[in-house]
N, C-alpha and C positions, 0 to 999 in steps of 0.2 A: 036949174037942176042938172046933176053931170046924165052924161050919154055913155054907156055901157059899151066898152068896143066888143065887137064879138069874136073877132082873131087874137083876143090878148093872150089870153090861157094856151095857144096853141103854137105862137110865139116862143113862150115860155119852155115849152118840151121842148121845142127844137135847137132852142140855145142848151138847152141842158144835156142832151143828145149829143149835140157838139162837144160842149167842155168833157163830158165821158171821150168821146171817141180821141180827141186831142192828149189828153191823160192818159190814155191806157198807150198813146202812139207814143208819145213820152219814154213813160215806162220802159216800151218797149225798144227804143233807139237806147238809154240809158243798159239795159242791162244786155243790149248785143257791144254795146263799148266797150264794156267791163268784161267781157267774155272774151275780147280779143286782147286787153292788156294783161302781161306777163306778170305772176305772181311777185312779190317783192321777194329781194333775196334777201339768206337769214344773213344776221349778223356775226363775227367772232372778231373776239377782244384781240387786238394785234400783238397785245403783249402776250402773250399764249402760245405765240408762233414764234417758229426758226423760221427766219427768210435768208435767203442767200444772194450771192448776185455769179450770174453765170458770166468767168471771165478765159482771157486768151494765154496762154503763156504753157511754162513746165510743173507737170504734176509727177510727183515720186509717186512710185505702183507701191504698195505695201501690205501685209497680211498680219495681223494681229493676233495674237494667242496669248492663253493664260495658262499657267503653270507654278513651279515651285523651282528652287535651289536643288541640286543633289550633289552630292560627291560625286566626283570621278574615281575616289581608293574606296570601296566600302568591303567592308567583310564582314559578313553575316557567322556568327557564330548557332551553330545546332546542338542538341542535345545529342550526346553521343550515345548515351542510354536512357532507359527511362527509369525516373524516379522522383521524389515526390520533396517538394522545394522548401528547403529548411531555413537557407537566409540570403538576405539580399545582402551584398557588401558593397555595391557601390551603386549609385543610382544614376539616370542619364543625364549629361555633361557634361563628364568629371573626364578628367585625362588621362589615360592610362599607359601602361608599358606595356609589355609583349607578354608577360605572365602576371597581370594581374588578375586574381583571383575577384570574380564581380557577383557569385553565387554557388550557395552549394546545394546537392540535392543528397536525398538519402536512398540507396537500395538496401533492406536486408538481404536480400536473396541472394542478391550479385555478389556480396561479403562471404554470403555461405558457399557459392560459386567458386570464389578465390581460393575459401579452403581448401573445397574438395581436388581443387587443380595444382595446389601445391603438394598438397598429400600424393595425390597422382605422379608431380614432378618426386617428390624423394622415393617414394614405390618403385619406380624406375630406375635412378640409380643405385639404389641398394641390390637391386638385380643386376645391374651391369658389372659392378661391384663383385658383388658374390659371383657370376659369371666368372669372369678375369679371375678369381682364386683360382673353381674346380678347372680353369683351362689350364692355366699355370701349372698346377699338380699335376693333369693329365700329359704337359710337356714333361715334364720333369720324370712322369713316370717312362713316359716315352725313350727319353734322353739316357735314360739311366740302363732302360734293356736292351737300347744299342751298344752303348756301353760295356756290358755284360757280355755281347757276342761279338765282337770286338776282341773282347779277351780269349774267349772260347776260341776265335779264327786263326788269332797268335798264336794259342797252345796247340791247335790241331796243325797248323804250319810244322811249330817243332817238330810236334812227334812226325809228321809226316818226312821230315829231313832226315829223324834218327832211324825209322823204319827204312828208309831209303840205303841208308849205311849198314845199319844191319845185311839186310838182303844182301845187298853188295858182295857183305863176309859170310855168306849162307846162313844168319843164324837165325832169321825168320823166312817165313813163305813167301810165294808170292802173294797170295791172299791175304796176309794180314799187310801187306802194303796196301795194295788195293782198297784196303778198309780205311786205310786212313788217310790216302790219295781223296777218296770220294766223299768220307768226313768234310775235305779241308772246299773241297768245290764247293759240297750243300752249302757249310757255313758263309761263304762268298755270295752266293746266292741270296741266300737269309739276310746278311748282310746290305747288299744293294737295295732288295726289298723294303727292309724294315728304314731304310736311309730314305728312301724316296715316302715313305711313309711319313716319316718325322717331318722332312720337307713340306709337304701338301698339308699335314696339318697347321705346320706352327704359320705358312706363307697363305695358306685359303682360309681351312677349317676356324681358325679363331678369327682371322679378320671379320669374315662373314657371319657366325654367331654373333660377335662381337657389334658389325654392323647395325645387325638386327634389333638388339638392343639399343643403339645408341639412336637409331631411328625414333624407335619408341620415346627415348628420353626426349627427343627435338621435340617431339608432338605434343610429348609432356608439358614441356619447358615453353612453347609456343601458345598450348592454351592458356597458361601460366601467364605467359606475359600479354595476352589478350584479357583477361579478367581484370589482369593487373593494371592496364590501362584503360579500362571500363571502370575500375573502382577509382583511378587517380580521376579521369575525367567525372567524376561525382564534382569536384571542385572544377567548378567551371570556368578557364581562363580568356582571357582576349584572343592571344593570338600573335596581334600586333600593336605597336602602337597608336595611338590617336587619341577621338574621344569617344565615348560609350553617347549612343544614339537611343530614341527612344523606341521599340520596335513595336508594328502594327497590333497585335493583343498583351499589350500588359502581363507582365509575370508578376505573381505575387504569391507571400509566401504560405505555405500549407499547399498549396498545387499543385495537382499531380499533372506529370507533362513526359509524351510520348517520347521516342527516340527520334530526333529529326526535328523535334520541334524549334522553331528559333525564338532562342534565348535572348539574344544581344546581336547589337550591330555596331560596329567600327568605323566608324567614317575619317576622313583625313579634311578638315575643315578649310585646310590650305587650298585645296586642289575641287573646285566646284564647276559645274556647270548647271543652265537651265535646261529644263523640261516641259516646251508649250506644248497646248493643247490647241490645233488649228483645225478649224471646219474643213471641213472636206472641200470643199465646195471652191475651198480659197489656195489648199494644200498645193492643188494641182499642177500651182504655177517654182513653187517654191524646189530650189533646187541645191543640193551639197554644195558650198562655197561661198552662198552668199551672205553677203552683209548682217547683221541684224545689232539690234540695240537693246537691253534688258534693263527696266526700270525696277528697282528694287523698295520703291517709294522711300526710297532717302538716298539716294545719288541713281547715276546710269552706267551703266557698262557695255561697251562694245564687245559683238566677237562675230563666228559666225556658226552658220549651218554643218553641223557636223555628222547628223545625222537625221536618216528620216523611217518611220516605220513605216514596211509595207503595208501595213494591215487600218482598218477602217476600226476603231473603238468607240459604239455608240456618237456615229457623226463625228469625229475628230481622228486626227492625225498626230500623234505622237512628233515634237520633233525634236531636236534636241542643240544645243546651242555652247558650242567652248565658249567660253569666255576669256579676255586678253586686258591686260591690264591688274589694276590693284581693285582689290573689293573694297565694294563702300563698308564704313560701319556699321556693326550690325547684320553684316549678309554669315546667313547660317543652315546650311541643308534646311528642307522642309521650308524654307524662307518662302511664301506667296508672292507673285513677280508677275509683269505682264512687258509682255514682250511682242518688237515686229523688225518683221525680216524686208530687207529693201529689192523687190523686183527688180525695178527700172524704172527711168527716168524717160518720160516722153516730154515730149518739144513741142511747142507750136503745135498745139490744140485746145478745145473747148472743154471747159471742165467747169464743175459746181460739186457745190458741197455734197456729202452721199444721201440723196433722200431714205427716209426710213422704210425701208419693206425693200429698196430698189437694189437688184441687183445685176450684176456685167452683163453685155449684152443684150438686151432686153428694151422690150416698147410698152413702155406705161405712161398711166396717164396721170398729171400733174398742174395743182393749180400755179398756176401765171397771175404776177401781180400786174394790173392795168390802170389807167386812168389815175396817172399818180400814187399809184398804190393804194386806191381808196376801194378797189373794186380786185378780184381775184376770179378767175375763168379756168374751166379745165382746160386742161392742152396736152395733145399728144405729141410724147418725145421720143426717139429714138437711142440709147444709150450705151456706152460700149465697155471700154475695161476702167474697173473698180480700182480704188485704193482701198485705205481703210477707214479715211474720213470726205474722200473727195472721189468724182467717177466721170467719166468723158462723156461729152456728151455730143452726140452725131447729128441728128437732127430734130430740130423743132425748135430750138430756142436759139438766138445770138449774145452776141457779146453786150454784158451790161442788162441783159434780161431779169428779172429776178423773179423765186419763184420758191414756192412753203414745202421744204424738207419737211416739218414731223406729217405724224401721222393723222392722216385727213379720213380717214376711212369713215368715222362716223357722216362724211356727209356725202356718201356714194351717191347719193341722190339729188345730186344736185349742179348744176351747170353754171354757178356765177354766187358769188360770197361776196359779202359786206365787209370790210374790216373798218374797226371803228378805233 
């Protein structure tokens, strides 16, 4: 018969006791392991990325902008009065001469205007007119009673001779000498009077009436030909030649349209320049003379910096670009263009492609391709003057380094990427 051991069952605990405490020590070295191994890093599809390779040599500085075509001749035609748009005659890109009529407008008013200022103008000279007769008569009457005393001085002369002779032979007095001595003075006197009279008037008195009137007529005759040129400009002409351009609000017909308003624009198609539009940020460097190249997306054109605006337009810089050579096909004011102006040329230094968000001067951070390019690290870079596809680069990276231009922002969080 068997024999019962009596430490079996107590055995038993103790191995069981063990295999627990062995297990849970297990556990416990397993998951202090795992606590000290680094998260795997995510993955991104390599084809996704710009990578570049940071190299040594000359990089052209350059500043990019977008703009349009403009003329350099443009002539803005305005309404020279206001009135209300009866027809269009010619529409934009048609070529015109220097009086081509391209629109008429209608005023009644301004018609009733012209009457009343021609009426005005003949009012005027029918008075001048009439003037000039009652002067003329009042000469004439004038003329005629000098005239008359005149006669009178002669005849008092005689008799004052024959009374002279008389006396002489006693057969009158002395006092009827005397009367006719002193007759003959007054009429000399009457005489000189009435001459200086005639004089001052026909030489002052009419010119000056006369003036007066003739004044009147200018003012007449001026508002006359102000109306008159308010009702011609109803027919609204170019001006000069070129071609008829499309202008910012559309005119069309039945419109009523202010004094000043613009009608039409002229441009000379031959004679263009560009118009960028450059960030501020990049303006800075850009200066009157230099270089620049305008892509018109069907040929390029050289020319240069002709002007720059002082002023800041919603973060951009106005600049503006002659242009030299023949235009490509196609190139026509308002033409869309993009265009860049050539800084400088530096030598013998570090440069890569322009990461996205990166901008001159500046220390940002940037993944670095590693380990054959299987693996991507952040890395802090020091960086200096920008082009407009490529930027220097000062420190943290060498020559042959490569490193992911787009933008990485979605993984700010993160120190070390997979590319797969």
């Amino acid at each position: 018969m068997d024999i019962p051991r009596k430490n079996a069952k107590r055995q038993r605990r103790i191995r069981r006791g063990l295999y627990t405490v062995a297990g849970l020590l297990v556990i416990g070295l397993i998951t202090m392991g795992l606590s000290r191994l680094q998260p795997a890093a995510p993955s991104v599809d390599r084809r996704t990325l710009w990578i570049d390779t940071v190299k040594r040599g000359s990089m052209l500085r350059q500043v990019r902008g977008v703009g349009s075509l403009l003329s350099e001749d443009i002539l803005l035609v305005p309404a020279g009065v206001s009135g209300r748009v009866t027809r269009i005659l010619v529409e934009p890109g048609t070529i015109v001469e220097a009086d081509t009529v391209i629109l008429e407008l209608s005023n009644p008013e301004l018609d009733l205007e012209l009457l009343n200022a021609e009426s005005q103008l003949n009012s005027a000279q029918a008075k001048l007119a009439a003037q000039k007769v009652s002067l003329a008569d009042q000469l004439l009457g004038m003329e005629a009673n000098l005239a008359q005393m005149e006669a009178q001085h002669r005849e008092a002369k005689l008799r004052a001779e024959v009374d002279q002779k008389q006396f002489d032979d006693d057969l009158i007095s002395e006092l009827n000498l005397t009367l006719s001595q002193a007759r003959v003075e007054n009429l000399e006197e009457l005489l000189v009077i009435n001459k200086k009279r005639l004089t001052m008037f026909r030489d002052q008195t009419i010119p000056a009436q006369l003036s007066e009137l003739q004044a009147a007529i200018r003012q007449a005759d001026s508002l006359y030909q102000l109306k008159q040129r308010q009702v011609d400009s109803l027919h609204v002409c170019t001006g000069k030649p070129g071609v008829l351009a499309q202008v910012k609000d559309k005119i069309e017909p039945g419109q009523q349209v202010a004094q000043g308003t613009i009608l039409a624009k002229i441009t000379n198609p031959s004679r263009l320049k560009a118009q960028l539009k450059v960030p501020e940020v990049q303006a800075r460097d850009v200066r009157i003379g230099l270089k620049a190249e305008i892509d018109t997306y069907n040929g390029k054109i050289a020319g240069k910096v002709s002007r720059i605006d002082p002023t800041v337009m919603e973060g951009n810089v106005t600049v503006d670009i002659s242009l030299n050579g023949d235009l490509p096909d196609g190139a026509r004011p308002d033409l869309s263009v993009v265009g860049t102006v050539e800084i400088e040329r530096l030598d013998d230094i570090l440069y890569v492609g322009r990461p996205v968000f990166a901008s001159s001067e500046s220390t940002v951070e940037l993944f670095q391709l590693v380990e054959e390019g299987r693996y991507a690290i952040r890395s802090l870079v020091q960086l200096g003057r920008s082009s407009v596809s490529t930027i220097e680069v000062i420190e943290g990276l060498a020559v042959g380094d490569e490193i992911i231009l787009s933008d990485m922002s979605q993984w700010d969080e993160q120190e070390r990427l997979r590319l797969k």
